[in-house]
C-alpha positions in Angstrom: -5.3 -45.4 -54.5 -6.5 -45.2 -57.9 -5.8 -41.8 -59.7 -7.9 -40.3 -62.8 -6.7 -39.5 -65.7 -4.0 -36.5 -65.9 -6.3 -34.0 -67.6 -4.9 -30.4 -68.3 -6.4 -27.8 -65.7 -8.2 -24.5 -67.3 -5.7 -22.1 -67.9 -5.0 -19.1 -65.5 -6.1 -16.8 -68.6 -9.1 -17.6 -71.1 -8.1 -18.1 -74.6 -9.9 -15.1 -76.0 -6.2 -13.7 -75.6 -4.9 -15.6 -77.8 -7.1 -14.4 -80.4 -6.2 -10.8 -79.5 -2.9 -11.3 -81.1 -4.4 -12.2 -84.4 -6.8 -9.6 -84.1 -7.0 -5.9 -86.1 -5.5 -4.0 -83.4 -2.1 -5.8 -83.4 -0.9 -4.0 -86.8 -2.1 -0.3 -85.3 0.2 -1.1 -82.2 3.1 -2.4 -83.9 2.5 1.4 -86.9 2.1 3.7 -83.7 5.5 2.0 -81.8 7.4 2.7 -84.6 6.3 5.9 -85.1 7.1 6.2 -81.8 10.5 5.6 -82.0 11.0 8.6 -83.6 9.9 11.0 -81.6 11.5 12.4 -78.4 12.3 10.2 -75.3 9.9 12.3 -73.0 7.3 12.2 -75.4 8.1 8.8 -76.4 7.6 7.7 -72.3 4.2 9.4 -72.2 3.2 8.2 -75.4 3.8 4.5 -74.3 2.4 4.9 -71.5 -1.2 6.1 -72.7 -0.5 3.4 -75.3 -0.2 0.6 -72.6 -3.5 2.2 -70.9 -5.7 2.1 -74.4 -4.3 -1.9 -75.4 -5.3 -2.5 -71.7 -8.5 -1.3 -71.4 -9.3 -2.5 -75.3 -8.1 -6.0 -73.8 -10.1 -5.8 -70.2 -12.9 -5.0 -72.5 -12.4 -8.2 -75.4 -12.7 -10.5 -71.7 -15.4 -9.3 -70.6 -17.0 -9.9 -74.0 -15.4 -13.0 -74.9 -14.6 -14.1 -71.1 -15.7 -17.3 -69.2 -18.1 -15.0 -67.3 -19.7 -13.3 -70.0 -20.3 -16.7 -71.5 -21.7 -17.8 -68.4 -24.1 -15.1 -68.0 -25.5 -15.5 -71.9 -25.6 -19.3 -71.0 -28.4 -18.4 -68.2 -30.1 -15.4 -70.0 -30.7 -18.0 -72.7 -31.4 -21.2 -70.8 -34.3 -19.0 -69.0 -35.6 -18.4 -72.9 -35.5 -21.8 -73.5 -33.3 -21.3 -76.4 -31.4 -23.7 -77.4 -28.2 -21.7 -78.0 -28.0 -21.3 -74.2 -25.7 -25.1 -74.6 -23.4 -23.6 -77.0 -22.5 -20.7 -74.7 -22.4 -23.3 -72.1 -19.1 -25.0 -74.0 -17.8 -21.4 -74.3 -17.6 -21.1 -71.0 -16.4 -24.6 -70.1 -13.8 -24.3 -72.4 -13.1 -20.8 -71.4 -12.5 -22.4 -67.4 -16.1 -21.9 -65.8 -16.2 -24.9 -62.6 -19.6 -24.2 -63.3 -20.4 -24.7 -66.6 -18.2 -27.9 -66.7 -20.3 -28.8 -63.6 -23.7 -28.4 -65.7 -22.1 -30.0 -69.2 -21.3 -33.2 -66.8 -24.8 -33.7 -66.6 -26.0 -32.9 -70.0 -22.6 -33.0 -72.2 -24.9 -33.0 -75.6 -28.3 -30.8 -74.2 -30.0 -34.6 -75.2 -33.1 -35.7 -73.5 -31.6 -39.2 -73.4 -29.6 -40.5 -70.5 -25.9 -39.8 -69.6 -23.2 -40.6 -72.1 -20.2 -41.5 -70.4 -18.0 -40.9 -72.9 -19.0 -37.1 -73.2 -19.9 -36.7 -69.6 -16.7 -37.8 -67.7 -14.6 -35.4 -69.4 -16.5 -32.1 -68.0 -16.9 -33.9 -64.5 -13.7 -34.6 -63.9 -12.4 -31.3 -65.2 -14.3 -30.0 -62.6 -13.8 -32.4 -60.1 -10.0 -32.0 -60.5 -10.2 -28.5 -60.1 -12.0 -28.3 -56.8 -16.0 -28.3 -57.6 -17.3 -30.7 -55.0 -20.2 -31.4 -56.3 -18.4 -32.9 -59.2 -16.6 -34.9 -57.0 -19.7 -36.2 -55.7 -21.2 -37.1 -59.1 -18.1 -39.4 -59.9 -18.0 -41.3 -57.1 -21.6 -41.8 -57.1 -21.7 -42.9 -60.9 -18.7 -44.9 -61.1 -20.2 -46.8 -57.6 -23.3 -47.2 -58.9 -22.4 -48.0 -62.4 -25.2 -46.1 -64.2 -24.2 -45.5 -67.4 -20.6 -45.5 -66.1 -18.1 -48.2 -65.9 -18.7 -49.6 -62.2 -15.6 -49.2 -60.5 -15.4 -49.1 -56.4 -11.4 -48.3 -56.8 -12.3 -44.7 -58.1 -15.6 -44.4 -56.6 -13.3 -44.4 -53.3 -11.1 -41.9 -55.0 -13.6 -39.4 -55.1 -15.2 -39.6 -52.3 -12.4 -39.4 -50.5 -11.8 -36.4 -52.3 -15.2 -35.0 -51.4 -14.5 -35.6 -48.0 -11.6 -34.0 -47.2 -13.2 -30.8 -49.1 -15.8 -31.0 -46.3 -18.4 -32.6 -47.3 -20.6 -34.7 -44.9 -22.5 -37.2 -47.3 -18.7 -37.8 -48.5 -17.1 -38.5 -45.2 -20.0 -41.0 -44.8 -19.1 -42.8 -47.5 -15.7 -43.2 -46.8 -16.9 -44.8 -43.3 -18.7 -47.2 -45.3 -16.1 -47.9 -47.6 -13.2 -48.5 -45.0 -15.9 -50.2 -42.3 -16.9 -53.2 -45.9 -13.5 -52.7 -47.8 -15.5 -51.5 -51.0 -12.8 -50.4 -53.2 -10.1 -49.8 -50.4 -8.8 -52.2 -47.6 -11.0 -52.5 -44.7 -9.8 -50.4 -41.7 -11.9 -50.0 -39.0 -10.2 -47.6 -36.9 -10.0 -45.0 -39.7 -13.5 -45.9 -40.9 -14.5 -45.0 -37.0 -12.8 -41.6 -37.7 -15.0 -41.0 -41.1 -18.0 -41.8 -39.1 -17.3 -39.3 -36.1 -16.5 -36.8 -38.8 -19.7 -36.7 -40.5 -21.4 -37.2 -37.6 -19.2 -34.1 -36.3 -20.9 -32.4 -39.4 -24.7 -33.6 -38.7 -24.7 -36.0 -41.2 -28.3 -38.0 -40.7 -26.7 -41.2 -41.5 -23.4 -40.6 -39.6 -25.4 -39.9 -36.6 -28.1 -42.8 -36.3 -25.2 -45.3 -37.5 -23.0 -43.6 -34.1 -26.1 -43.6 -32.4 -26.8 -47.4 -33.3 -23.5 -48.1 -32.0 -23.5 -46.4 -28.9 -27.6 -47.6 -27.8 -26.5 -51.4 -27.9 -23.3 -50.7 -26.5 -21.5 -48.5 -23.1 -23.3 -45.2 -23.5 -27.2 -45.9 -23.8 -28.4 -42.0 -23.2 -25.5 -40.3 -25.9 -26.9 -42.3 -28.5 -30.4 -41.6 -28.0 -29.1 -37.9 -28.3 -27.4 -38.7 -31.5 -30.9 -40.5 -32.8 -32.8 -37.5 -31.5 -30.4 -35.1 -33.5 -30.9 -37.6 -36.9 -34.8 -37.8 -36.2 -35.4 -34.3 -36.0 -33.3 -34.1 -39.3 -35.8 -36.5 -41.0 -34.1 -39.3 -41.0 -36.8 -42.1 -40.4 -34.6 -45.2 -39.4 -33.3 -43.0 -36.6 -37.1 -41.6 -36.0 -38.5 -45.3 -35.6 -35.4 -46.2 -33.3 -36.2 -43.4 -30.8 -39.6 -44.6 -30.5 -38.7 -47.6 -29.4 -36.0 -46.1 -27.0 -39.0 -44.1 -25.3 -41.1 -47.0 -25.2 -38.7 -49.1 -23.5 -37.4 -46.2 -21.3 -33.6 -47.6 -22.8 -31.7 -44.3 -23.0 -34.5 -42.5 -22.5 -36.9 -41.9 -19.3 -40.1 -44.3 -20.9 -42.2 -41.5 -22.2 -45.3 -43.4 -24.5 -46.4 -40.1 -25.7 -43.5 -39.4 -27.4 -42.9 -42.8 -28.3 -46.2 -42.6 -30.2 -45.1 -38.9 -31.8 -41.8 -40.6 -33.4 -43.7 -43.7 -34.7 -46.1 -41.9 -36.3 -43.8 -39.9 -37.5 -41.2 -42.7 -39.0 -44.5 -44.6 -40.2 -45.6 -41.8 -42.2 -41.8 -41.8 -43.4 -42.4 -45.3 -45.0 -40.3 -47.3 -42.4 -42.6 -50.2 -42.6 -41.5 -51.8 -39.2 -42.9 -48.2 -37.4 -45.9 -49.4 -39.2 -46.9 -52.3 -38.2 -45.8 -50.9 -34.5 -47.8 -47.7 -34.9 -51.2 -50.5 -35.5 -49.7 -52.1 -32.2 -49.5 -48.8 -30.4 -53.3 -48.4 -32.0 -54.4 -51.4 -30.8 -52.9 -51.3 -27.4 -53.5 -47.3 -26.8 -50.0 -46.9 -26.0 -49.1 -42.7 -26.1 -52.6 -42.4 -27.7 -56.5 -43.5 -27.6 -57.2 -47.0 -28.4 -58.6 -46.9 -32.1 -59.2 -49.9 -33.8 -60.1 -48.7 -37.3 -56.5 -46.8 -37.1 -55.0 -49.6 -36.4 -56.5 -52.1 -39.0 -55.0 -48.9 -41.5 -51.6 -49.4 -40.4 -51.5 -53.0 -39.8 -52.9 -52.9 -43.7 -50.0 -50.5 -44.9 -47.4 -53.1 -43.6 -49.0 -56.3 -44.4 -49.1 -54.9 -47.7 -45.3 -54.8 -47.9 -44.8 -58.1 -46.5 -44.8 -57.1 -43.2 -45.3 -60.9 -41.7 -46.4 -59.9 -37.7 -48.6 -57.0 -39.7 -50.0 -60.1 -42.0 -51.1 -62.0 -38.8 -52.5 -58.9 -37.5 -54.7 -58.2 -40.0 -55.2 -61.8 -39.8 -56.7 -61.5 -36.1 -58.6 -58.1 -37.0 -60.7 -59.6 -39.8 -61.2 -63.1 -37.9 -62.9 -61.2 -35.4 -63.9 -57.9 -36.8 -61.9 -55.8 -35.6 -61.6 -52.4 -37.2 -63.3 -54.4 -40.2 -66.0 -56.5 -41.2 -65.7 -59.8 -40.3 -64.5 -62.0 -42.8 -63.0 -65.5 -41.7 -61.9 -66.0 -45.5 -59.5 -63.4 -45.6 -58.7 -64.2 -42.5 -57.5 -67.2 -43.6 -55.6 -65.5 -46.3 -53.6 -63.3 -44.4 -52.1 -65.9 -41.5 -51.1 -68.2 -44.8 -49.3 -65.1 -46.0 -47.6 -64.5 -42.9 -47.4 -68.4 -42.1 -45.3 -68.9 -45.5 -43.0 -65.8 -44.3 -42.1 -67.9 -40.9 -44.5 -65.8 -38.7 -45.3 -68.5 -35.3 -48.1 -66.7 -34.6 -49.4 -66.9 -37.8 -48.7 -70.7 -38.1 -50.4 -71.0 -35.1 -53.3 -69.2 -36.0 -53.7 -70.8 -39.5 -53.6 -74.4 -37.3 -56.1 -73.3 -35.5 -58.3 -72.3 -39.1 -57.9 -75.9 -40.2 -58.6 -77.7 -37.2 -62.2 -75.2 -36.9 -62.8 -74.7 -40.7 -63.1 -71.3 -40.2 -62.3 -69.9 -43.5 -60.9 -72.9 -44.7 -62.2 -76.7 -44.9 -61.4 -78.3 -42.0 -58.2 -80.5 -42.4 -56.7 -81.5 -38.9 -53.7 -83.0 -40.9 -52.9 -80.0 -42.2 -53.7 -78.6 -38.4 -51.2 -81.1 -37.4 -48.2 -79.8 -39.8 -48.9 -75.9 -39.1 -49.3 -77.0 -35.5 -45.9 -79.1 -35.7 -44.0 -76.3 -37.3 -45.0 -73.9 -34.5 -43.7 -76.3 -32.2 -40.6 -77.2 -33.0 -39.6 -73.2 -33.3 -40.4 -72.6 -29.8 -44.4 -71.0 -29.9 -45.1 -72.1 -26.6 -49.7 -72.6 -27.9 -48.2 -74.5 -30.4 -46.5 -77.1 -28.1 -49.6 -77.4 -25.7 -51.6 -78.5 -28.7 -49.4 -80.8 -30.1 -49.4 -82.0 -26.6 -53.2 -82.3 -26.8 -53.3 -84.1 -30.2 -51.1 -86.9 -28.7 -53.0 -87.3 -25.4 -55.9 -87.8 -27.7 -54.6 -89.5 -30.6 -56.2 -89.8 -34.2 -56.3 -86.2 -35.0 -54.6 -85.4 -38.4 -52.8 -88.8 -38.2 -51.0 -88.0 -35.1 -50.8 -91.4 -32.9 -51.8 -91.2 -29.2 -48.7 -90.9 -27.2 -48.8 -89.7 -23.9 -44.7 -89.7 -23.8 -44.7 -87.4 -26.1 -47.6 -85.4 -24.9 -45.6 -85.2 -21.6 -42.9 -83.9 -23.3 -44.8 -81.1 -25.4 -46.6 -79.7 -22.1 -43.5 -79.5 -20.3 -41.6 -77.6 -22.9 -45.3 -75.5 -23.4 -44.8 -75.2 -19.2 -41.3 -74.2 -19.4 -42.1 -71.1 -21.5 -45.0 -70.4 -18.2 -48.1 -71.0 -20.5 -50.3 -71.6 -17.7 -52.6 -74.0 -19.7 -49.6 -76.5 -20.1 -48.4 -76.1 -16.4 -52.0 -77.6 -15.3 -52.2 -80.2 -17.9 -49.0 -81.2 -17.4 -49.8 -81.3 -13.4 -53.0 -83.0 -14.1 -51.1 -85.9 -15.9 -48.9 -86.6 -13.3 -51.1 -86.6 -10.4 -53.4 -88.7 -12.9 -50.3 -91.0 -13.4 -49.4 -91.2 -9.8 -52.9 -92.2 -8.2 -53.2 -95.0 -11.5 -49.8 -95.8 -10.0 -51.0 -96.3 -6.3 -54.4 -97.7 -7.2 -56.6 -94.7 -6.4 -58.6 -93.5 -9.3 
């Protein structure tokens, strides 16, 4: 593992003693000791004694003048006056072994408005880091991970956090999970990495607990990680949130409650997971866990869409084709199932095939029908097949020959999926084919 740099710890006593030996007092001490010397060995006893009681009290009082603490506290008493003197206390105190102070230098080494200089930073942070302060800790192994303004270095960003960890804390024991589960700046281990993660999870780490959860819902023990998501959701974590929504919609792990599926959607929706918003429109649309509301909907879908949401795209597609939640409008329609089309959405192709074969929103172009339509297809949208079955039973549509092979073969794989529409075509064919066969039509 990586090490930092041996940097010297703070010393056990500040350096204002130092300066007390250079200081007025010394040549009083050394006069009275002498004159001591003189005197008789009773007297000489007490008088040393009193003597040791003054020089300590006179040097108690020097720390708490010149001490890390009384640094500290004129570092505050001026930083709430806004003065800008408060920083050079700040060093004093630093230098004099505040955690603290080194703690709050690390993030501001030169009281500058402009970003952090690594140079002047590191020192302070790892002074502090090396010395116990976790949060210091913390700050290196974030910086040097995420190289902002820092040399990027996953080797010592593992160092730290491993440090952090072991001192406890949660978002550090995470890390570590994620370090030994990718091999980011340490060999991958899987079995310790599993250890991290129960750790922090242990802790009630958010992330500890809806990665545990994830693990445990698509694996042996269904119910345990819906309670691990249900403990991450009510600590805000939205991933976990919009996971438990779809637990109790499904009724996985969960007895299938849709109120409370809808209470955790809305909830990771208004969190910015942009999957719970495009199912919260669904749950809208649908009135799953709440009253059907269209307009509602139309608001979510649009939230999503707007992020490139591709199944919100089409949505909003289908709302404003029919005026749903919106006034009508076929061109924007049109706008929004090419949007969704281009992002691989087979609804969306199939609904945009459909806009060029009716010129709704669009000029009609069945060729263009015909490629949208083909692209469906060959992905598996069951509509999709069942047309292009239809353009080759009819032939000259878009360019597409008349083939009724082929349009056999699209209705059966349309069937195959059940699309009712293709299972009576396809039955109508045969039994077409058979009495041509035995001379009865």
């Amino acid at each position: 593992m990586d090490s930092e740099p041996n940097l010297k710890r703070p010393r056990s006593y500040p350096p204002s003693l130092l300066a007390l030996k250079s200081s007025s007092i010394t040549p009083i001490i050394i006069k009275t000791s002498l004159l001591v010397m003189a005197m008789g060995k009773f007297f000489r006893i007490f008088l040393i004694f009193v003597l040791i009681l003054i020089s300590g009290g006179i040097y108690v009082q020097f720390l708490l003048l010149n001490g890390p603490e009384n640094y500290w506290r004129q570092a505050q008493q001026l930083a709430k006056q806004n003065d800008p003197k408060s920083h050079e206390f700040l060093v004093k105190a630093a230098q004099a072994g505040h955690l603290e102070a080194m703690w709050l230098l690390g993030q501001k080494p030169d009281n500058s408005p402009q970003g952090l200089n690594y140079q002047k930073a590191y020192p302070w942070l790892a002074q502090a880091a090396i010395n116990g302060h976790v949060l210091a800790q913390v700050r290196l192994a974030t910086l040097f991970g995420t190289g902002d303004n820092f040399p990027k270095s996953p080797v010592r960003a593992f160092y730290w956090w491993s440090k952090a960890a072991r001192n406890g804390h949660r978002g550090a024991q995470y890390q570590v999970y994620l370090a030994l589960e990718t091999g980011q700046g340490v060999k991958s281990d899987p079995q310790k990495a599993r250890g991290w993660l129960n750790r922090a999870a242990a802790m009630s780490e958010p992330n500890a607990l809806y990665r545990l959860g994830l693990f445990l819902t698509q694996g042996l023990d269904p119910p345990q990680g819906a309670q691990l998501w249900l403990k991450a959701a009510n600590l805000g974590h939205p991933e976990a949130q919009h996971g438990l929504a779809v637990l109790y919609e499904n009724g996985h792990g969960l007895e299938q409650d849709p109120s409370q599926a809808f209470y955790w959607m809305t909830r990771a929706a208004e969190s910015g997971v942009i999957p719970a918003q495009q199912a919260l429109g669904v749950y809208y649309d649908s009135g799953l866990g709440t009253e059907i509301n269209f307009a509602k909907a139309f608001q979510w879908f649009q939230r999503a869409a707007d992020h490139g949401h591709a199944a919100a795209q089409n949505n909003l597609g289908v709302y404003y084709s029919q005026g749903r939640g919106t006034p009508k409008d076929e061109a924007l329609a049109a706008q929004w199932f090419l949007k969704a089309a281009l992002l691989n959405n087979l609804e969306a192709q199939f609904n945009l095939a459909l806009v060029y074969a009716n010129g709704q929103g669009l000029p009609q172009d069945y060729a263009l029908a015909a490629e949208w339509l083909k692209k469906a297809a060959d992905r598996g949208f069951a509509k999709a097949q069942f047309f292009m079955g239809v353009y080759h039973e009819v032939g000259g549509l878009g360019g597409v020959p008349k083939d009724p092979a082929i349009a056999l073969t699209w209705y059966a794989k349309a069937a195959d999926q059940g699309l009712d529409e293709a299972k009576e075509r396809l039955e109508a064919l045969r039994l077409g084919a058979m009495n041509a066969y035995l001379g009865l039509d």
